[in-house]
ROLO-809409 format. One record per residue (C-alpha): x, y, z. Coordinates in steps of 0.02 Angstrom, whole numbers, m for minus. Example, Ala and Ser with C-alpha at 12.3 -4.5 7.8 and 13.67 -1.06 7.14 Angstrom:
% ROLO-809409
[[615 m225 390]]
[[684 m53 357]]
This chain:
% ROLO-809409
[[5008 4096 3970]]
[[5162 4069 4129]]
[[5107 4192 4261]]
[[5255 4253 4372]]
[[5187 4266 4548]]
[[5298 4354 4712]]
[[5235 4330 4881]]
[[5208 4429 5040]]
[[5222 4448 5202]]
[[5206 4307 5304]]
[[5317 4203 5178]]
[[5481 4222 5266]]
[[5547 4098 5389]]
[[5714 4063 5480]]
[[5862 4027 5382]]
[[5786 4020 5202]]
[[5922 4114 5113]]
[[6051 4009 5136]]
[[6044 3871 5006]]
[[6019 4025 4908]]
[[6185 4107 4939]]
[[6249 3970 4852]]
[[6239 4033 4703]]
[[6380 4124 4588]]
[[6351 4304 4622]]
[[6200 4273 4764]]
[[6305 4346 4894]]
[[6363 4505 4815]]
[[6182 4532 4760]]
[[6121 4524 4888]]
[[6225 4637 4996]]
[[6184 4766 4861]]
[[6026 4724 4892]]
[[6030 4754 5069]]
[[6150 4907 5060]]
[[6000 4999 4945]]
[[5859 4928 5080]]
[[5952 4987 5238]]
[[5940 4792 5310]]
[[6080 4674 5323]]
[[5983 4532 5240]]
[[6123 4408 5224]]
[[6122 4414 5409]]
[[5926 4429 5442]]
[[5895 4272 5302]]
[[6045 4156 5369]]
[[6049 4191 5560]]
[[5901 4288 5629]]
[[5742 4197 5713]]
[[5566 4201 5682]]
[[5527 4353 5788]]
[[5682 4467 5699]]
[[5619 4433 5545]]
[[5440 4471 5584]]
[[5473 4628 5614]]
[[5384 4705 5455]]
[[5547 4842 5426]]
[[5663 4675 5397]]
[[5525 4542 5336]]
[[5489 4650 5182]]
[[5646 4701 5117]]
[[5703 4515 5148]]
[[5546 4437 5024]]
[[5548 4542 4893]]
[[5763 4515 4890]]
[[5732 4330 4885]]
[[5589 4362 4750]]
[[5739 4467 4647]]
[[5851 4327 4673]]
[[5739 4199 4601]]
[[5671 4291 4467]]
[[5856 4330 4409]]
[[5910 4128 4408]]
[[5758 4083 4332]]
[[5781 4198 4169]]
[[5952 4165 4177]]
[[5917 3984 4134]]
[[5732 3971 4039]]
[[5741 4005 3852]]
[[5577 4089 3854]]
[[5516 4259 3971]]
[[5338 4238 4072]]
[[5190 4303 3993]]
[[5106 4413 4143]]
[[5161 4443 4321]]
[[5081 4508 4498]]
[[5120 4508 4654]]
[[5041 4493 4824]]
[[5042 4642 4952]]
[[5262 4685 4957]]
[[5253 4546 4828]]
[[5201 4692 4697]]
[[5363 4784 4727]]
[[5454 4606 4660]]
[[5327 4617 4519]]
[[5353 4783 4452]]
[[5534 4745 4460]]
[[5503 4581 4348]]
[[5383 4689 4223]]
[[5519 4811 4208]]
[[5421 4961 4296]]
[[5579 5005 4407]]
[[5757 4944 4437]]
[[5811 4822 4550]]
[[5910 4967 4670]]
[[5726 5057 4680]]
[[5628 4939 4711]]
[[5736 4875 4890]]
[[5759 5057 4906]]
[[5565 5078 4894]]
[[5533 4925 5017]]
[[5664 4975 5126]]
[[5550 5151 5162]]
[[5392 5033 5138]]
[[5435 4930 5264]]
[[5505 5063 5391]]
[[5338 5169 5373]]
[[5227 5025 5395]]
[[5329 4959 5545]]
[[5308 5163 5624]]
[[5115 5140 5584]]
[[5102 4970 5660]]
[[5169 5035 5821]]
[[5068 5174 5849]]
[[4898 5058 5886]]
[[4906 4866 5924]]
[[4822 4793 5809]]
[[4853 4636 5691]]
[[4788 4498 5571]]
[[4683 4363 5575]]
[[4675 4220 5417]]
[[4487 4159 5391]]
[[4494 3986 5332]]
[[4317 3932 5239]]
[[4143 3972 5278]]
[[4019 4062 5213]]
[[4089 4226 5131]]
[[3937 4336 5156]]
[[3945 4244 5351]]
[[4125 4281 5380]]
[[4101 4480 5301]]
[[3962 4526 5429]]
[[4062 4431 5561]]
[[4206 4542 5537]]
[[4097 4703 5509]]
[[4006 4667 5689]]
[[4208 4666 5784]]
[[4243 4826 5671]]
[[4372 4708 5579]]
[[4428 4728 5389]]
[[4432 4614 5261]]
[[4603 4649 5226]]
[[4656 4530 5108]]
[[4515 4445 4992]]
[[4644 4309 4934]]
[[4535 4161 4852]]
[[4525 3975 4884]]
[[4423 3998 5022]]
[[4531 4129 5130]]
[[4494 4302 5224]]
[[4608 4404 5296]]
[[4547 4512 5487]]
[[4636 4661 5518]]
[[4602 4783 5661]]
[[4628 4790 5849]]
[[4699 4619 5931]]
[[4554 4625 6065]]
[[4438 4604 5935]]
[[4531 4472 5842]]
[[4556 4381 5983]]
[[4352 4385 5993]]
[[4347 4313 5810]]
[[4451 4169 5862]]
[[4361 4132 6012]]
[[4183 4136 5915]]
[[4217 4101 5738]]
[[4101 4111 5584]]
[[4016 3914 5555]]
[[4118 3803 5451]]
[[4274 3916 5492]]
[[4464 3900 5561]]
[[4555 4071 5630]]
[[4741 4072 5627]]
[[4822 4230 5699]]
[[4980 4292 5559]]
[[5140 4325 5608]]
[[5120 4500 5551]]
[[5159 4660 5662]]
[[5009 4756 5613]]
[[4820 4790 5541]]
[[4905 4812 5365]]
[[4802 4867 5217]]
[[4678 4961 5321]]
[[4661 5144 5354]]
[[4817 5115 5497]]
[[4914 5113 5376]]
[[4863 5303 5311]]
[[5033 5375 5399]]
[[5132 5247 5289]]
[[5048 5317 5126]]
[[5100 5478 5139]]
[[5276 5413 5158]]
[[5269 5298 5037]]
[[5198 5418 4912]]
[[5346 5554 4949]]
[[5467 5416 4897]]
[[5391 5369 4746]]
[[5364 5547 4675]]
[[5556 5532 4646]]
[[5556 5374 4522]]
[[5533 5381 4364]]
[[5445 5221 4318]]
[[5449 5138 4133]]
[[5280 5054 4062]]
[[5274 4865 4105]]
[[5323 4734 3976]]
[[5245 4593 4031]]
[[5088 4599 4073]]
[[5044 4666 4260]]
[[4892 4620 4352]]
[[4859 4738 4504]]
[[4794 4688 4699]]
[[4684 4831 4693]]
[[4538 4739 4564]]
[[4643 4633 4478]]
[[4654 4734 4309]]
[[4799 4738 4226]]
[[4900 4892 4212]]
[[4996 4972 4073]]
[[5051 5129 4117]]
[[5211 5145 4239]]
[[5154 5279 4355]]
[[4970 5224 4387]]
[[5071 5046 4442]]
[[5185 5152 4550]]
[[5025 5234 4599]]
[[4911 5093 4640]]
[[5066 5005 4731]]
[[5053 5159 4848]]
[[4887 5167 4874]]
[[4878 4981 4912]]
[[4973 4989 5090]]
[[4801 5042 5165]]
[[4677 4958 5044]]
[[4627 4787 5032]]
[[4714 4655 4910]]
[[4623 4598 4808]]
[[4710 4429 4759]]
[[4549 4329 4733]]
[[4517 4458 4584]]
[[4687 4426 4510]]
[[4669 4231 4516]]
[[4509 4268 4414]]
[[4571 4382 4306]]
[[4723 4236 4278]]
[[4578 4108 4240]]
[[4464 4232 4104]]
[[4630 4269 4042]]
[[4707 4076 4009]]
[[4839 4050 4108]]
[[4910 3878 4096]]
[[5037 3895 4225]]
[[5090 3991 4370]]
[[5272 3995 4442]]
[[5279 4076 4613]]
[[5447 4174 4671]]
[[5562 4125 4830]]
[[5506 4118 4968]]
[[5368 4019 4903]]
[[5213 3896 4944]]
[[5095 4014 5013]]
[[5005 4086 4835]]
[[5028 3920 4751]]
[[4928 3830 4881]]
[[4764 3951 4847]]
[[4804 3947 4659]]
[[4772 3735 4692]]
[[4631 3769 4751]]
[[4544 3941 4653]]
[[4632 3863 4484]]
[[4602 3702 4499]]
[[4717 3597 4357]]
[[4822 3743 4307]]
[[5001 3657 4334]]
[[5110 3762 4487]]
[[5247 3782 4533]]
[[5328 3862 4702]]
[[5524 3893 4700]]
[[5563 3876 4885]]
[[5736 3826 4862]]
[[5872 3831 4708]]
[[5829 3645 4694]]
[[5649 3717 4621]]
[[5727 3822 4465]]
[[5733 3663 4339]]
[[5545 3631 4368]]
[[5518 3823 4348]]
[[5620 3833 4205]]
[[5553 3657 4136]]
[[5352 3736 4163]]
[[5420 3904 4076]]
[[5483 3820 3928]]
[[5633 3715 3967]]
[[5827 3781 3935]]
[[5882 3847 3773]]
């Protein structure tokens, strides 16, 4: 079983998309791309530095284009499809793209309004996020609870996301769990906690108006890591997620109990392959950062026809 995996936030950095561009038809994509987002990505992925393309209204439009982009090249040129697919936080808008939920001019339309509303809700509070590196979980959960932090992001391999108020992240980095490191994200916000409850409402008006298909591939969802097979509850769940925690050490168990034998992760990648090394330990990986990483992704998904 090849499990498709898009990234999230965080993922971006200055200049990726330009080897991309490259392509035949990369260009023209993805100004369509941008057009139906409401961001001028071409610009934001070729010319922009790291603090534009923070800013959460850009940063997620500009992954989950990339993620497009490299799912598109990589069935292009593999003679087989993947077998499953899920994303992490944005990342699921990529996903239900690759399962076939929505279009490709909904879903940048989708995390063009995603992105906007969770930008608006970042900026009402300061707040931000925190990445917990090792430890004792049960340690590192009551750490968080006494600073009124949330576990935001439950991603596997050892990792904890803090969200909440910066004054009490900046506590957390100054007295960390035992056995831990704390490394402030470049992220504008406390996302996938209730300060994101202005950005559901949004979100939710703006997916009333799709009408999603069932996947076909299979889709695992961040909110348990269960797979989903009905369109809407996907839509749904993807909704509902902006102010819940992701659960993305449930879906790399969920990959493991269900066989996976190798897991190709979307542009811009690294970041979900390096905690599958370490949750899935000798499942074969691979991370497309660049065009120059399709022929190992094709190769891993069952070579060219």
């Amino acid at each position: 079983m090849i499990v498709i995996v898009a990234p999230g936030q965080g993922s971006q950095a200055p200049g990726f998309l330009s080897p991309w561009l490259e392509l035949d038809g990369a260009r023209e994509r993805m100004t369509a791309f941008g057009e139906a987002a409401g961001v001028d990505l071409i610009a934001a992925g070729t010319e922009w530095d790291a603090d534009a393309i923070r800013d959460t209204a850009v940063a997620q439009p500009l992954i989950v284009a990339a993620s497009l982009l490299a799912y598109e090249s990589l069935i292009e040129h593999a003679v087989a499809i993947p077998d499953g697919v899920a994303g992490h936080s944005v990342g699921e808008v990529a996903a239900l793209y690759a399962a076939g939920v929505i279009g490709d001019t909904t879903a940048m339309h989708l995390v063009g309004i995603r992105g906007r509303a969770m930008a608006e809700a970042a900026a009402l509070e300061a707040t931000g996020m925190s990445a917990v590196i090792g430890g004792d979980e049960d340690e590192v959960l009551a750490a968080l609870a006494a600073l009124d932090l949330t576990a935001a992001n439950h991603n596997g391999g050892g990792q904890i996301v803090a969200a909440g108020p910066l004054d009490a992240l900046g506590k957390l980095a100054e007295q960390p769990p035992a056995g831990t490191r704390v490394i402030p994200l470049q992220v504008a916000g406390a996302f996938h906690t209730t300060y994101m409850a202005p950005a559901v409402e949004t979100l939710r008006s703006a997916a009333a108006e799709i009408i999603p298909s069932d996947p076909i591939l299979t889709l695992w969802t961040n909110h348990d890591g269960s797979t989903v097979s009905d369109g809407r509850q996907a839509l749904d769940l993807l909704v509902g997620q902006v102010a819940s925690p992701v659960r993305w050490d449930r879906c790399m168990a969920a990959f493991a109990a269900d066989g996976v034998t190798g897991i190709i992760e979307l542009a811009p990648g690294g970041t979900l392959v390096g905690l599958a090394k370490r949750a899935l330990k000798g499942v074969p990986t691979v991370a497309i950062k660049t065009p120059d990483d399709l022929s190992a992704a094709v190769e891993l998904l069952g070579g060219t026809a």
